[in-house]
C-alpha positions as CSV (number, residue, x, y, z in Angstrom):
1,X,0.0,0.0,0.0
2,X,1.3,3.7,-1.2
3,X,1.1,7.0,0.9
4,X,-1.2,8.0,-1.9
5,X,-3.5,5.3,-0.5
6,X,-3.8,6.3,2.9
7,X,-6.2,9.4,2.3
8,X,-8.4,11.5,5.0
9,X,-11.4,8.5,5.2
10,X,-9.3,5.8,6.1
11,X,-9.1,5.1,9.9
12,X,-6.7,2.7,11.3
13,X,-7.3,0.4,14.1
14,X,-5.6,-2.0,16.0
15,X,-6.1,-5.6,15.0
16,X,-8.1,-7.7,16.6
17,X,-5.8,-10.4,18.7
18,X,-3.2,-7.5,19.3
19,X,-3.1,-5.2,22.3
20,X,-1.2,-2.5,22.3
21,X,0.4,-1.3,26.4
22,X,3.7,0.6,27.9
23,X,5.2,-1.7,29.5
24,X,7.6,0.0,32.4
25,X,10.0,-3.3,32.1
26,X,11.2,-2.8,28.6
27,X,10.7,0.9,29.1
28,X,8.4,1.1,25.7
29,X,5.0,0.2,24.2
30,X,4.4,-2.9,23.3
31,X,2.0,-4.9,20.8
32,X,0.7,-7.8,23.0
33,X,-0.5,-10.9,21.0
34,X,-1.3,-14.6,21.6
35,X,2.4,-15.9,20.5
36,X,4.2,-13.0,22.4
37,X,5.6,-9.2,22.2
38,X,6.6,-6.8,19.5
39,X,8.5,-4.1,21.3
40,X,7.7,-0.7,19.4
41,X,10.1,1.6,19.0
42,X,9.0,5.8,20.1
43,X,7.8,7.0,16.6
44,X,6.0,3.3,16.2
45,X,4.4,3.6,19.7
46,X,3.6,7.4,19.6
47,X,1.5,6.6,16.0
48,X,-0.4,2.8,16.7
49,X,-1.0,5.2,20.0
50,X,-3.3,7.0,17.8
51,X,-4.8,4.3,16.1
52,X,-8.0,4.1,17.6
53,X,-10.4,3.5,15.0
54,X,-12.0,6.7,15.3
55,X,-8.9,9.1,14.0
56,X,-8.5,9.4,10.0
57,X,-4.9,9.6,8.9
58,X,-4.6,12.6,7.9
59,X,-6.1,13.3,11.8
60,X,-3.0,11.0,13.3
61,X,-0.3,13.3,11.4
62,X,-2.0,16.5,12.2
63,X,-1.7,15.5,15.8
64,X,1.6,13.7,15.9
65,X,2.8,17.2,13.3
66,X,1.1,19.3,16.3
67,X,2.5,17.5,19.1
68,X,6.1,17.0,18.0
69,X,6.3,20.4,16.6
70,X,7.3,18.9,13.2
71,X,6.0,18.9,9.7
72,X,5.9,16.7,6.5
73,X,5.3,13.6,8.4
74,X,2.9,11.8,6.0
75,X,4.9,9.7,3.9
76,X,7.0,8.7,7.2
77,X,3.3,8.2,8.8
78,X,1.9,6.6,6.2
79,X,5.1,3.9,5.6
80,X,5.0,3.0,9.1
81,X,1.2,2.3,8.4
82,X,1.5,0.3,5.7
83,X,4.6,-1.3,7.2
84,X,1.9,-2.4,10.0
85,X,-0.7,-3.6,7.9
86,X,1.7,-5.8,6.3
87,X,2.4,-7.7,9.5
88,X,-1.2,-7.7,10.5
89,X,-0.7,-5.0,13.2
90,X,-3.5,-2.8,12.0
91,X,-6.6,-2.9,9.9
92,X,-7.2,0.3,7.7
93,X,-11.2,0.6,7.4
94,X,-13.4,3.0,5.9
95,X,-15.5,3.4,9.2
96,X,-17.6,6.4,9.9
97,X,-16.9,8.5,13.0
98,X,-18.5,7.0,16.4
99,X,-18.6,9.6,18.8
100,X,-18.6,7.9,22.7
């Protein structure tokens, strides 16, 4: 999957069978799953952080732009994303916006 793929609608969520938790221990976040660990390195724990379902992409880079005080952070963003996918990490839906 491209950058050019990951427009405004699409809002990543963690997969199901994954949990995603800081763990003090290894001093990062983790992605929990059934067979073990993946431990996440800052920029990978600071975006799947962000993957809530409910945030589009182009949401997630705003913030992590905003709270980082960077810019141009899509294609890096949008890698890691697909990067993710790949492994099974994340689902990419089309979902509409559920307010709690």
């Amino acid at each position: 999957m491209s950058g050019t793929d990951l427009h405004d609608r699409l809002r990543p969520v963690i997969a199901r069978g994954f949990r995603l938790q800081w763990e003090p221990v290894q001093s990062a976040h983790v992605l929990l799953y059934p067979e073990g660990m993946v431990k996440l390195n800052r920029s990978a724990g600071e975006i799947l952080q962000r993957c809530d379902g409910r945030s589009t992409v182009a949401e997630i880079v705003a913030d992590l732009e905003r709270v980082f005080d960077r810019h141009d952070l899509f294609a890096d963003v949008a890698a890691f994303l697909a990067l993710a996918r790949a492994r099974g990490w994340v689902q990419l839906d089309y979902g509409t916006r559920s307010e709690p």
